[in-house]
mmCIF file of the N, C-alpha and C atoms, coordinates in Angstrom:
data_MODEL
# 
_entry.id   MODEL 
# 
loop_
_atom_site.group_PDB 
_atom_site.id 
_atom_site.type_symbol 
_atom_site.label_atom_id 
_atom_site.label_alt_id 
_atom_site.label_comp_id 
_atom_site.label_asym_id 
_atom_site.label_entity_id 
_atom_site.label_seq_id 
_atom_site.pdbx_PDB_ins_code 
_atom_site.Cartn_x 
_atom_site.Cartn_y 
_atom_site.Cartn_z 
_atom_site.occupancy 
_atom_site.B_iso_or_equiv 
_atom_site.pdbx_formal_charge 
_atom_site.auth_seq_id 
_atom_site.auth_comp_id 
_atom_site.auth_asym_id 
_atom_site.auth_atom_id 
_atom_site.pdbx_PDB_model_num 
ATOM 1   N N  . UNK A 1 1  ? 125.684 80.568 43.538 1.00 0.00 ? 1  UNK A N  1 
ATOM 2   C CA . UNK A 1 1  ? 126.867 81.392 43.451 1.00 0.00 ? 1  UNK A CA 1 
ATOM 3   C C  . UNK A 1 1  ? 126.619 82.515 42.436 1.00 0.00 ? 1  UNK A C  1 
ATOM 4   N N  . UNK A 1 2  ? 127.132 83.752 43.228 1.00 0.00 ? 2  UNK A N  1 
ATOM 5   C CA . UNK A 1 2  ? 127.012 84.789 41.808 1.00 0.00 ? 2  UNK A CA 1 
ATOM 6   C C  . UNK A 1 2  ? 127.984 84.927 40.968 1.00 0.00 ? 2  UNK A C  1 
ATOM 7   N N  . UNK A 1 3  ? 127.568 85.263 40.092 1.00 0.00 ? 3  UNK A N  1 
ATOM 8   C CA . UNK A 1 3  ? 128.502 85.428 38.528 1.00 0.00 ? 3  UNK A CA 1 
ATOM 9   C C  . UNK A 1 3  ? 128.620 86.533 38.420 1.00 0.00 ? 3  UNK A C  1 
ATOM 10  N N  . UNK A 1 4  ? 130.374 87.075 39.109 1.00 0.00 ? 4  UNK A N  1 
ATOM 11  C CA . UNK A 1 4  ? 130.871 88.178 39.421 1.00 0.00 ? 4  UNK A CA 1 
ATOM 12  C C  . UNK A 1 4  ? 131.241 89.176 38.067 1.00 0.00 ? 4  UNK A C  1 
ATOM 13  N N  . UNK A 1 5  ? 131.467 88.397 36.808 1.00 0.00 ? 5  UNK A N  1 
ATOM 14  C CA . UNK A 1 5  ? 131.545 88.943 35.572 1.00 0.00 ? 5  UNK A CA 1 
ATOM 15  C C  . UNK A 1 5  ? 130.139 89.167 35.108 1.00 0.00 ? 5  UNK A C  1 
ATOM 16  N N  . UNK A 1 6  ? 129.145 88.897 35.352 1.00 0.00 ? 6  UNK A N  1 
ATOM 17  C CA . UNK A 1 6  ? 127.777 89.446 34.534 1.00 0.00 ? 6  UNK A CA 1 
ATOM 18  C C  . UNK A 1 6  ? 127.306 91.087 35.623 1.00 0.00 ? 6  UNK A C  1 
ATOM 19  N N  . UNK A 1 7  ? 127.968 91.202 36.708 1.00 0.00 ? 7  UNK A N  1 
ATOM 20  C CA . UNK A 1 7  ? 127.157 91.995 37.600 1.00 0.00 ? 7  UNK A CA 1 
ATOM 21  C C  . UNK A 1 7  ? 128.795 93.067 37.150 1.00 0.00 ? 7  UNK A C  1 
ATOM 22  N N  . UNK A 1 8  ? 129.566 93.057 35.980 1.00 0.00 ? 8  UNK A N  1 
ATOM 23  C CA . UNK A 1 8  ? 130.804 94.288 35.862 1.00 0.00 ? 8  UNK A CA 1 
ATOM 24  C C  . UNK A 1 8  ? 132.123 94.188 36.772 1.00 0.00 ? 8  UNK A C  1 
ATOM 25  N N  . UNK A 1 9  ? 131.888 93.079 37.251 1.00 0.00 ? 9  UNK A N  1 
ATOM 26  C CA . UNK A 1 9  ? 133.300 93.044 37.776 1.00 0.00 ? 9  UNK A CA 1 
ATOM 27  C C  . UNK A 1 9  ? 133.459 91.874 37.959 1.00 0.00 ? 9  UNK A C  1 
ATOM 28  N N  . UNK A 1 10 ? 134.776 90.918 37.367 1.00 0.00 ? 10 UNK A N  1 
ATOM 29  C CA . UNK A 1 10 ? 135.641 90.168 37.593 1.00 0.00 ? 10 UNK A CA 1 
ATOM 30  C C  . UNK A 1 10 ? 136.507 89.712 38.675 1.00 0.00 ? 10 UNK A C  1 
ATOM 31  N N  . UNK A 1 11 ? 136.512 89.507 39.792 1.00 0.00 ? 11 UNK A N  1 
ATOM 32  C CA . UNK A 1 11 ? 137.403 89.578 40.914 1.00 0.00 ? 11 UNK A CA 1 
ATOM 33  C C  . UNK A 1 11 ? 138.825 88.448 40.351 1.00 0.00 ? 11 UNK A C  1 
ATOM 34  N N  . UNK A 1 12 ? 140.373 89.139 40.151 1.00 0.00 ? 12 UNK A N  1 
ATOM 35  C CA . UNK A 1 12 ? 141.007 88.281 39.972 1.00 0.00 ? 12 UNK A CA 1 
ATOM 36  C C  . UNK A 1 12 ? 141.924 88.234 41.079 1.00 0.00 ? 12 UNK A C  1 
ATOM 37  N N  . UNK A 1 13 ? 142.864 87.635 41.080 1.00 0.00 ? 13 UNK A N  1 
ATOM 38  C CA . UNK A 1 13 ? 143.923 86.826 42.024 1.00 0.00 ? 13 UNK A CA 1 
ATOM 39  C C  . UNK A 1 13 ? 144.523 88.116 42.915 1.00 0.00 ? 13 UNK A C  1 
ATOM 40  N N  . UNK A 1 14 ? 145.152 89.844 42.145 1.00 0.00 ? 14 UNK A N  1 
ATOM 41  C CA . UNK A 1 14 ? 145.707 90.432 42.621 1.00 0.00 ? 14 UNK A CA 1 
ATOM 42  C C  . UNK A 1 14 ? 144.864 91.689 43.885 1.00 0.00 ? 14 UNK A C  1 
ATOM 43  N N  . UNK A 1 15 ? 143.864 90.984 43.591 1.00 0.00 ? 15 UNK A N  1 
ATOM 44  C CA . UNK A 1 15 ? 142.441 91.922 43.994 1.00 0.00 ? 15 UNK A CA 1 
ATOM 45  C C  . UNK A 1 15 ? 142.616 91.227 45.861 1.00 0.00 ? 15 UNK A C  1 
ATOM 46  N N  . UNK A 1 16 ? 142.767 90.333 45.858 1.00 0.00 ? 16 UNK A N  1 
ATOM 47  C CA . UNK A 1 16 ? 142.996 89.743 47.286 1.00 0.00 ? 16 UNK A CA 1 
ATOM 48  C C  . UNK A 1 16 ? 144.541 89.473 47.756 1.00 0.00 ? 16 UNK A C  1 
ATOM 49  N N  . UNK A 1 17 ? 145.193 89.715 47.088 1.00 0.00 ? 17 UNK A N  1 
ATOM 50  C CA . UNK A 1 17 ? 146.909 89.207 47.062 1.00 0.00 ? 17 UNK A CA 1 
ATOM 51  C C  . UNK A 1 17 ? 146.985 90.471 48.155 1.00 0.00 ? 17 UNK A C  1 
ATOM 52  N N  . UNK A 1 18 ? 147.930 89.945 48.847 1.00 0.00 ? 18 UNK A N  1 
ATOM 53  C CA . UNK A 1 18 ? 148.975 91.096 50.148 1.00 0.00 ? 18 UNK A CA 1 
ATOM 54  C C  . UNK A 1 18 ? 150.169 90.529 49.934 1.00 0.00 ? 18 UNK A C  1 
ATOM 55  N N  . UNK A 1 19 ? 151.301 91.353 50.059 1.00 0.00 ? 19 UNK A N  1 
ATOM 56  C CA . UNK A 1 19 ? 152.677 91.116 49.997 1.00 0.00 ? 19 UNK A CA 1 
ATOM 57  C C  . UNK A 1 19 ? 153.103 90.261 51.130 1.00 0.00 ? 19 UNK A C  1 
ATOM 58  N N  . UNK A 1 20 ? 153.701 89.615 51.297 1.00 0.00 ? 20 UNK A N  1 
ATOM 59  C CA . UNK A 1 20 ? 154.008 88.896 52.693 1.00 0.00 ? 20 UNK A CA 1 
ATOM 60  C C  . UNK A 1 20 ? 154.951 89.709 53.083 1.00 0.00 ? 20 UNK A C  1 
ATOM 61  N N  . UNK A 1 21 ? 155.074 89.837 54.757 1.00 0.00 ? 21 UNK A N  1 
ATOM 62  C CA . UNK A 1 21 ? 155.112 90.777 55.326 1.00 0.00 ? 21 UNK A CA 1 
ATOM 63  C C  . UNK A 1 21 ? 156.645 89.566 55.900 1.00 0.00 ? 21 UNK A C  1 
ATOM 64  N N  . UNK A 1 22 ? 156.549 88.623 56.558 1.00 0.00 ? 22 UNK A N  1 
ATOM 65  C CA . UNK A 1 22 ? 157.737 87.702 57.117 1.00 0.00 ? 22 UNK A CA 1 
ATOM 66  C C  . UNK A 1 22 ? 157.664 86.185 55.614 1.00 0.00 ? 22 UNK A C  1 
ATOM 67  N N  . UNK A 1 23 ? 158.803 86.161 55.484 1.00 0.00 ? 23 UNK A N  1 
ATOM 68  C CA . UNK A 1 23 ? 159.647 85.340 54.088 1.00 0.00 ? 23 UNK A CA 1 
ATOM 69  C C  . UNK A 1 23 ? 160.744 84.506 54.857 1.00 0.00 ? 23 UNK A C  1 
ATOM 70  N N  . UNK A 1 24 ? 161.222 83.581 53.979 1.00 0.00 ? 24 UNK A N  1 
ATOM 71  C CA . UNK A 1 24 ? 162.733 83.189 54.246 1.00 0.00 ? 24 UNK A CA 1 
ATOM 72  C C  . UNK A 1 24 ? 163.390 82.920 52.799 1.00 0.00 ? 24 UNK A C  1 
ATOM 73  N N  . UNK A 1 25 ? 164.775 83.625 52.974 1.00 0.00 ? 25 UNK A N  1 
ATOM 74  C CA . UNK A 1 25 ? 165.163 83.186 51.352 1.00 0.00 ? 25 UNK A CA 1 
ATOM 75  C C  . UNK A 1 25 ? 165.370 81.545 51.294 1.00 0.00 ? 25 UNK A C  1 
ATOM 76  N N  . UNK A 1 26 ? 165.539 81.221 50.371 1.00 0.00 ? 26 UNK A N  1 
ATOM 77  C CA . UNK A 1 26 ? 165.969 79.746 49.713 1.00 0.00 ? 26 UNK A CA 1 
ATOM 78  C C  . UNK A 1 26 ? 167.091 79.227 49.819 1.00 0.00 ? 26 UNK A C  1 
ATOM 79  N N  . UNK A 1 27 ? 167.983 80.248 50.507 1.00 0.00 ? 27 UNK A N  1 
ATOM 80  C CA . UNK A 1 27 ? 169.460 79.819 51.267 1.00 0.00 ? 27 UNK A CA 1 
ATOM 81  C C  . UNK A 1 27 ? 169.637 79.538 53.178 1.00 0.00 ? 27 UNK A C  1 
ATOM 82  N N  . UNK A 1 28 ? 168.192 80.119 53.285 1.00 0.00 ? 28 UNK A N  1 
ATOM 83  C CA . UNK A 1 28 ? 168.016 80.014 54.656 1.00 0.00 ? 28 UNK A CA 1 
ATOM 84  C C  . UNK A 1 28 ? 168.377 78.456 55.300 1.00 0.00 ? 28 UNK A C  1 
ATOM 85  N N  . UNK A 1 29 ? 168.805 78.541 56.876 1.00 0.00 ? 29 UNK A N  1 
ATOM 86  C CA . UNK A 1 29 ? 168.394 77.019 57.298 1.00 0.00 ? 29 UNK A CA 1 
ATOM 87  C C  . UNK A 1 29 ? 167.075 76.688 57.634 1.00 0.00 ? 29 UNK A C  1 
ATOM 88  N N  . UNK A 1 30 ? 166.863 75.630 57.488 1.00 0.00 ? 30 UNK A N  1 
ATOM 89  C CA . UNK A 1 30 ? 165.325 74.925 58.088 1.00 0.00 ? 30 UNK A CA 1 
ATOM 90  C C  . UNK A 1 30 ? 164.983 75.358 59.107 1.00 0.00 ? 30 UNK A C  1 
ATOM 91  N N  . UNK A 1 31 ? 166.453 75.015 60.304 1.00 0.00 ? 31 UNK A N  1 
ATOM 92  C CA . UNK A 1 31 ? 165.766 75.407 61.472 1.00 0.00 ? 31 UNK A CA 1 
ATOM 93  C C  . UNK A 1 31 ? 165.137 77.175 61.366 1.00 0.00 ? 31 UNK A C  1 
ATOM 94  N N  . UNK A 1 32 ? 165.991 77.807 60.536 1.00 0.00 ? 32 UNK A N  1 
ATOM 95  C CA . UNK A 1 32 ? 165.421 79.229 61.036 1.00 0.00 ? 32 UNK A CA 1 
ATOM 96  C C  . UNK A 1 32 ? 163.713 79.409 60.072 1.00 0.00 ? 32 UNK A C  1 
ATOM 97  N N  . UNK A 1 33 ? 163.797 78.550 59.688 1.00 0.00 ? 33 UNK A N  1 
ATOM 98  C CA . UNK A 1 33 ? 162.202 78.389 58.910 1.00 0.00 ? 33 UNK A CA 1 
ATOM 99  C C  . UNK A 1 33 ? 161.562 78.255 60.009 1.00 0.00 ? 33 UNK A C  1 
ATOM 100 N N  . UNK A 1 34 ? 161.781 77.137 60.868 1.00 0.00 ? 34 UNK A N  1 
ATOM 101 C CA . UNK A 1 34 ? 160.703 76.200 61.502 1.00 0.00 ? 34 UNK A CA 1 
ATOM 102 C C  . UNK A 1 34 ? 160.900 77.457 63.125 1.00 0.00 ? 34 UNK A C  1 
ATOM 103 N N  . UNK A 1 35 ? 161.817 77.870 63.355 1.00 0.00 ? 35 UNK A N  1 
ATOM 104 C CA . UNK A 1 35 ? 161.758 79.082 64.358 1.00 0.00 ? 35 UNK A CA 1 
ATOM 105 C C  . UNK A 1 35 ? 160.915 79.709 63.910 1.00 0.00 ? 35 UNK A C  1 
ATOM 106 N N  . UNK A 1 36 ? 160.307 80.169 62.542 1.00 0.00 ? 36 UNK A N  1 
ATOM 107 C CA . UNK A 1 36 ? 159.846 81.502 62.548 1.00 0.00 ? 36 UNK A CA 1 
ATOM 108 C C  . UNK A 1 36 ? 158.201 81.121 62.469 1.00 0.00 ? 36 UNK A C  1 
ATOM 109 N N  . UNK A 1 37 ? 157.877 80.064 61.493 1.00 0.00 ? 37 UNK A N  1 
ATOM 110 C CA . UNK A 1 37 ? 156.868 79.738 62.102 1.00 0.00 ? 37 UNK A CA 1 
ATOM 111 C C  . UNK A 1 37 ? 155.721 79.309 63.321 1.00 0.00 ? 37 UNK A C  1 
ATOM 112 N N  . UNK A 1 38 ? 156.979 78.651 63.838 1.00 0.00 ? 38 UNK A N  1 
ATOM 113 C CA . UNK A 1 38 ? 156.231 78.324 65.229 1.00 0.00 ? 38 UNK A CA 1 
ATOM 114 C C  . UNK A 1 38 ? 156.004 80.003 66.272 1.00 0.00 ? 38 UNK A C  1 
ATOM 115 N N  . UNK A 1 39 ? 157.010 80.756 66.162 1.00 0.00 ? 39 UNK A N  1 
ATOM 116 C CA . UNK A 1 39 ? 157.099 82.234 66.876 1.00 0.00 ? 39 UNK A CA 1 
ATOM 117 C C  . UNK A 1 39 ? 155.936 82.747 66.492 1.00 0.00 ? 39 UNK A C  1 
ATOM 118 N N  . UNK A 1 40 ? 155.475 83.013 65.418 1.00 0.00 ? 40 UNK A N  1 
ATOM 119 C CA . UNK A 1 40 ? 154.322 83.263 64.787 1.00 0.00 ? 40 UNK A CA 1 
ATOM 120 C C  . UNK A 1 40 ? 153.238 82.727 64.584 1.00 0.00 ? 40 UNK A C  1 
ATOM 121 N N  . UNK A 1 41 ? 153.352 81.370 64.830 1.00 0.00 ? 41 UNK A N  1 
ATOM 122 C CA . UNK A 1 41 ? 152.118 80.685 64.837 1.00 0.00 ? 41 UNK A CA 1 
ATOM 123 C C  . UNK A 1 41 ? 151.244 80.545 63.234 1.00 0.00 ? 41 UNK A C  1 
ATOM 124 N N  . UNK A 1 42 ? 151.930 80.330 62.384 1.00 0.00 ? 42 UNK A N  1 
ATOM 125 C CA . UNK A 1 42 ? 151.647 79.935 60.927 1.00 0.00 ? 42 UNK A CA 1 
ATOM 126 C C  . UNK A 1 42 ? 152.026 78.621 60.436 1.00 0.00 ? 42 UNK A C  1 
ATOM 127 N N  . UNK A 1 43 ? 151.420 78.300 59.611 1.00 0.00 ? 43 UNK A N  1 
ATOM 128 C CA . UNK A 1 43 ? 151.762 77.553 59.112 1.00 0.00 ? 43 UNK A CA 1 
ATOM 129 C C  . UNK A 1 43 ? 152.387 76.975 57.117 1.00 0.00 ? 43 UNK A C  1 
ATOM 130 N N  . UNK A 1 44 ? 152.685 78.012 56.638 1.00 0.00 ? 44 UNK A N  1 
ATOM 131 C CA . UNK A 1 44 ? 153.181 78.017 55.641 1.00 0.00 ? 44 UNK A CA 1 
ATOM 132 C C  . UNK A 1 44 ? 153.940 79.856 55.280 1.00 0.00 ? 44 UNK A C  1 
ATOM 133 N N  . UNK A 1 45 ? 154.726 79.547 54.708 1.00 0.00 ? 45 UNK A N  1 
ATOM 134 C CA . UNK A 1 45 ? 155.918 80.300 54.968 1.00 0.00 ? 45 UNK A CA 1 
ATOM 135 C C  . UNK A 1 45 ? 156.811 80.664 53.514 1.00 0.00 ? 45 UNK A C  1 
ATOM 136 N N  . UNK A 1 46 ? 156.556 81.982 52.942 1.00 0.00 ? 46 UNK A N  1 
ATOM 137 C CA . UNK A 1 46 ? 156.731 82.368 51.935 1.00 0.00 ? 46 UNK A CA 1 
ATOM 138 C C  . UNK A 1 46 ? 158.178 81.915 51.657 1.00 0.00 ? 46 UNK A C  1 
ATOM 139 N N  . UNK A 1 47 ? 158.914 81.877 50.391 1.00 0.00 ? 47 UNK A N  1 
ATOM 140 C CA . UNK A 1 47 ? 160.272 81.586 50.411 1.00 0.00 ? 47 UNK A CA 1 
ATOM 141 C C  . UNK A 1 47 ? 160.829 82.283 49.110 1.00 0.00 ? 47 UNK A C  1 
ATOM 142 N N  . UNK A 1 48 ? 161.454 82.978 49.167 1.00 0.00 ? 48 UNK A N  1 
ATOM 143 C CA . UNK A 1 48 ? 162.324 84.186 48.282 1.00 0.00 ? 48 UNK A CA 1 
ATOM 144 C C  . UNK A 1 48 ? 163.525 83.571 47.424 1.00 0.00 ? 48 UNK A C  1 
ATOM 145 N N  . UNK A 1 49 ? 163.412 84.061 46.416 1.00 0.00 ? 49 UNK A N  1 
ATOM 146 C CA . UNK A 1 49 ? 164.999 83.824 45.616 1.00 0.00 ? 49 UNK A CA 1 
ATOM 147 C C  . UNK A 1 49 ? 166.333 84.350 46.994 1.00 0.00 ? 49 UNK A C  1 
ATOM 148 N N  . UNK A 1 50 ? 167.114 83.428 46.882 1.00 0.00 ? 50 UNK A N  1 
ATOM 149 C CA . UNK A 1 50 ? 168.358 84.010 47.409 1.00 0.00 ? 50 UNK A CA 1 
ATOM 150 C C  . UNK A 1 50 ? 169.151 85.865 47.032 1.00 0.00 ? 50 UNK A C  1 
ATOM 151 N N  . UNK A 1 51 ? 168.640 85.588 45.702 1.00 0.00 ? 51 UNK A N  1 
ATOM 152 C CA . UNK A 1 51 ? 169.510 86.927 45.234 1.00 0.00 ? 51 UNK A CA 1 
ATOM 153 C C  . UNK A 1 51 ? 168.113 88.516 45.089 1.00 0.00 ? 51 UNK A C  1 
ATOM 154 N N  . UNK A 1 52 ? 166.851 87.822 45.164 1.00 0.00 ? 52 UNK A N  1 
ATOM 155 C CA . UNK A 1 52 ? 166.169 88.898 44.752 1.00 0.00 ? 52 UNK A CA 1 
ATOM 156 C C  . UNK A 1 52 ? 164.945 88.619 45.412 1.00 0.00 ? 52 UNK A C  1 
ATOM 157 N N  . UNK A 1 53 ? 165.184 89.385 46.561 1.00 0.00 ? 53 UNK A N  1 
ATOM 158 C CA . UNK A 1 53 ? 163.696 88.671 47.750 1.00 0.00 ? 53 UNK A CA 1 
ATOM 159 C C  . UNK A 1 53 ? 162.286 89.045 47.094 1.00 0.00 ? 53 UNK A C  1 
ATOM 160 N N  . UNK A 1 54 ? 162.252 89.773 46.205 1.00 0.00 ? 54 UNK A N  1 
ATOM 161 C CA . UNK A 1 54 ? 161.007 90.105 45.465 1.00 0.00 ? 54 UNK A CA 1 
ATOM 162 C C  . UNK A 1 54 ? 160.509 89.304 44.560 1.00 0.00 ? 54 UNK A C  1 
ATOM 163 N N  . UNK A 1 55 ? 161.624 88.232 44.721 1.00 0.00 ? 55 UNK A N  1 
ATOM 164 C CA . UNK A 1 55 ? 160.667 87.032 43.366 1.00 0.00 ? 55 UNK A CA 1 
ATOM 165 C C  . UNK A 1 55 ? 160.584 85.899 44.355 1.00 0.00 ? 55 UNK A C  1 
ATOM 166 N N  . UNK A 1 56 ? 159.142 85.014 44.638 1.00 0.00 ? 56 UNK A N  1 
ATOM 167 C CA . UNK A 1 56 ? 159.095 83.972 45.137 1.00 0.00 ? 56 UNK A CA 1 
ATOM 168 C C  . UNK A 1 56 ? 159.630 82.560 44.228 1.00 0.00 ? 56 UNK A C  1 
ATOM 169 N N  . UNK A 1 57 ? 160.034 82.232 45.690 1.00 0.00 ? 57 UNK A N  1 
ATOM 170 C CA . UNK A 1 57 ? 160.442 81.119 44.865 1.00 0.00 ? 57 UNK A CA 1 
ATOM 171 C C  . UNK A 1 57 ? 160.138 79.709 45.381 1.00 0.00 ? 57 UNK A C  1 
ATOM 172 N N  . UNK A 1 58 ? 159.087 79.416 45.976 1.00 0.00 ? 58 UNK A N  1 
ATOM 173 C CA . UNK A 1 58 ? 157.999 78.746 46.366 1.00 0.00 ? 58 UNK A CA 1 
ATOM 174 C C  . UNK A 1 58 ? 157.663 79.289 47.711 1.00 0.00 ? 58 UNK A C  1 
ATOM 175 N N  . UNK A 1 59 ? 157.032 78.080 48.550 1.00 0.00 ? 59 UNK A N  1 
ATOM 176 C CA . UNK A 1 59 ? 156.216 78.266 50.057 1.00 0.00 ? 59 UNK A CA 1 
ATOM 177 C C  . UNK A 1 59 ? 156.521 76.848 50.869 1.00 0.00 ? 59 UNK A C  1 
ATOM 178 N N  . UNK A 1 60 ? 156.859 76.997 51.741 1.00 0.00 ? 60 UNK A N  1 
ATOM 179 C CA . UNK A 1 60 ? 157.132 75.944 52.459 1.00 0.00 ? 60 UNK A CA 1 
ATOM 180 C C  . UNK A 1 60 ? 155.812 75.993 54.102 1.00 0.00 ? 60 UNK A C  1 
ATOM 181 N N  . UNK A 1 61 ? 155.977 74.274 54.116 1.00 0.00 ? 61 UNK A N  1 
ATOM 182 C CA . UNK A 1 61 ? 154.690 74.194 54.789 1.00 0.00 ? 61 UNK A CA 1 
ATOM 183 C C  . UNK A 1 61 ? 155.194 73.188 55.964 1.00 0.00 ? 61 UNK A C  1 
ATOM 184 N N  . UNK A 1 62 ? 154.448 73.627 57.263 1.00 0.00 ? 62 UNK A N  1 
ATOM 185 C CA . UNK A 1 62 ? 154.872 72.522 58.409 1.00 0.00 ? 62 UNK A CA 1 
ATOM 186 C C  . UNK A 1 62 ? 154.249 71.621 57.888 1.00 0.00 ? 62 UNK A C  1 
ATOM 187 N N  . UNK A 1 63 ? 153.287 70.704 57.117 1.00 0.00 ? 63 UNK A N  1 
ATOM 188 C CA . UNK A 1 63 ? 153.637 69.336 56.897 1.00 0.00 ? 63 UNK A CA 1 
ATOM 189 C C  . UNK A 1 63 ? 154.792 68.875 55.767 1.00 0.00 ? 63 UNK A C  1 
ATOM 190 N N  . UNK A 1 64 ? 155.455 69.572 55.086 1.00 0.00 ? 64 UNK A N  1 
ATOM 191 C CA . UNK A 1 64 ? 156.817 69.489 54.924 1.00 0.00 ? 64 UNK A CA 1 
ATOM 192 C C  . UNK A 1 64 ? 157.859 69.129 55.851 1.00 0.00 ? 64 UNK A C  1 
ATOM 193 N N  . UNK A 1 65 ? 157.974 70.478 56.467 1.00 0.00 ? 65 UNK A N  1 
ATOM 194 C CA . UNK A 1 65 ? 158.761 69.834 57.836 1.00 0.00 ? 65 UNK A CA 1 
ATOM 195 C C  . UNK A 1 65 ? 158.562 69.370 58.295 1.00 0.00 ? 65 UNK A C  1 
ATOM 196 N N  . UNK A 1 66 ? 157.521 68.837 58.448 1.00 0.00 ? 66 UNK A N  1 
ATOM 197 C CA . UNK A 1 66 ? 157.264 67.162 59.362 1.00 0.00 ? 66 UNK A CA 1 
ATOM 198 C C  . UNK A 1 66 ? 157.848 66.293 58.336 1.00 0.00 ? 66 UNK A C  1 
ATOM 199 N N  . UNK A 1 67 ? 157.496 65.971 57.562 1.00 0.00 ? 67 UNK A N  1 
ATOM 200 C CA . UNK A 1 67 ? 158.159 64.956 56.697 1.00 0.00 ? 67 UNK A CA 1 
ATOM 201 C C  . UNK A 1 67 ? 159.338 64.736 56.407 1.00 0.00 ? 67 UNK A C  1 
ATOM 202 N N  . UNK A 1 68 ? 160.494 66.083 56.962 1.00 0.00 ? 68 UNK A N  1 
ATOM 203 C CA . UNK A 1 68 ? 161.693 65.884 56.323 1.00 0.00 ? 68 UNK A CA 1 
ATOM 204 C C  . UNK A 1 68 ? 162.329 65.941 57.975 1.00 0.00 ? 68 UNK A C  1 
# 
Protein backbone atom coordinates (compact mmCIF):
# COMPACT_ATOMS: atom_id res chain seq x y z
CA UNK A 1 0.00 0.00 0.00
CA UNK A 2 1.20 3.50 -0.73
CA UNK A 3 1.73 6.07 1.82
CA UNK A 4 -0.35 8.83 0.40
CA UNK A 5 1.18 11.42 3.01
CA UNK A 6 4.97 10.77 2.15
CA UNK A 7 4.26 11.20 -1.80
CA UNK A 8 2.40 15.27 -0.58
CA UNK A 9 -0.87 14.44 -0.38
CA UNK A 10 -3.15 13.16 2.26
CA UNK A 11 -6.44 11.93 0.80
CA UNK A 12 -9.18 12.76 3.52
CA UNK A 13 -12.90 11.87 3.89
CA UNK A 14 -14.22 15.21 1.98
CA UNK A 15 -11.97 14.47 -1.04
CA UNK A 16 -14.44 11.49 -1.98
CA UNK A 17 -17.70 12.74 -0.13
CA UNK A 18 -20.78 13.72 -2.76
CA UNK A 19 -23.83 15.30 -1.35
CA UNK A 20 -26.65 12.86 -1.56
CA UNK A 21 -28.69 13.65 -4.19
CA UNK A 22 -32.26 11.45 -2.78
CA UNK A 23 -32.63 11.68 1.48
CA UNK A 24 -35.62 11.13 3.71
CA UNK A 25 -36.17 13.39 6.69
CA UNK A 26 -36.48 11.69 10.18
CA UNK A 27 -40.22 12.47 10.23
CA UNK A 28 -40.73 10.54 7.13
CA UNK A 29 -42.83 7.13 7.08
CA UNK A 30 -40.94 3.86 6.64
CA UNK A 31 -43.00 2.92 4.04
CA UNK A 32 -41.95 6.04 2.00
CA UNK A 33 -38.25 5.01 2.91
CA UNK A 34 -38.63 1.50 1.77
CA UNK A 35 -40.60 2.97 -1.63
CA UNK A 36 -37.71 4.93 -2.40
CA UNK A 37 -35.21 2.52 -2.09
CA UNK A 38 -36.49 -0.26 -3.78
CA UNK A 39 -37.53 2.49 -6.96
CA UNK A 40 -33.97 3.12 -7.01
CA UNK A 41 -32.49 0.15 -6.32
CA UNK A 42 -30.17 1.09 -3.19
CA UNK A 43 -29.66 0.03 -0.43
CA UNK A 44 -28.99 2.52 2.34
CA UNK A 45 -30.64 5.75 2.46
CA UNK A 46 -29.47 9.08 3.76
CA UNK A 47 -31.77 10.56 6.58
CA UNK A 48 -32.04 14.41 7.35
CA UNK A 49 -32.97 16.38 10.45
CA UNK A 50 -36.71 17.09 10.22
CA UNK A 51 -36.15 20.85 10.52
CA UNK A 52 -32.81 21.30 8.54
CA UNK A 53 -32.30 18.79 5.61
CA UNK A 54 -28.65 19.86 5.49
CA UNK A 55 -27.70 18.20 8.70
CA UNK A 56 -27.72 14.33 8.64
CA UNK A 57 -29.11 12.71 10.97
CA UNK A 58 -28.16 9.16 10.40
CA UNK A 59 -28.63 6.42 7.35
CA UNK A 60 -30.97 3.86 7.27
CA UNK A 61 -30.36 0.44 5.72
CA UNK A 62 -32.62 -2.42 4.12
CA UNK A 63 -31.23 -4.80 6.64
CA UNK A 64 -32.88 -2.52 9.12
CA UNK A 65 -35.98 -2.75 7.47
CA UNK A 66 -35.87 -6.17 7.39
CA UNK A 67 -35.56 -6.39 10.94
CA UNK A 68 -38.22 -4.06 11.92
Amino acid sequence: MTNLAAIGHAMIVSDLMKKPIITVKSTDDLAKATQIMTDKKISELPVTNSTDSSNLAGIITKTKLLKH
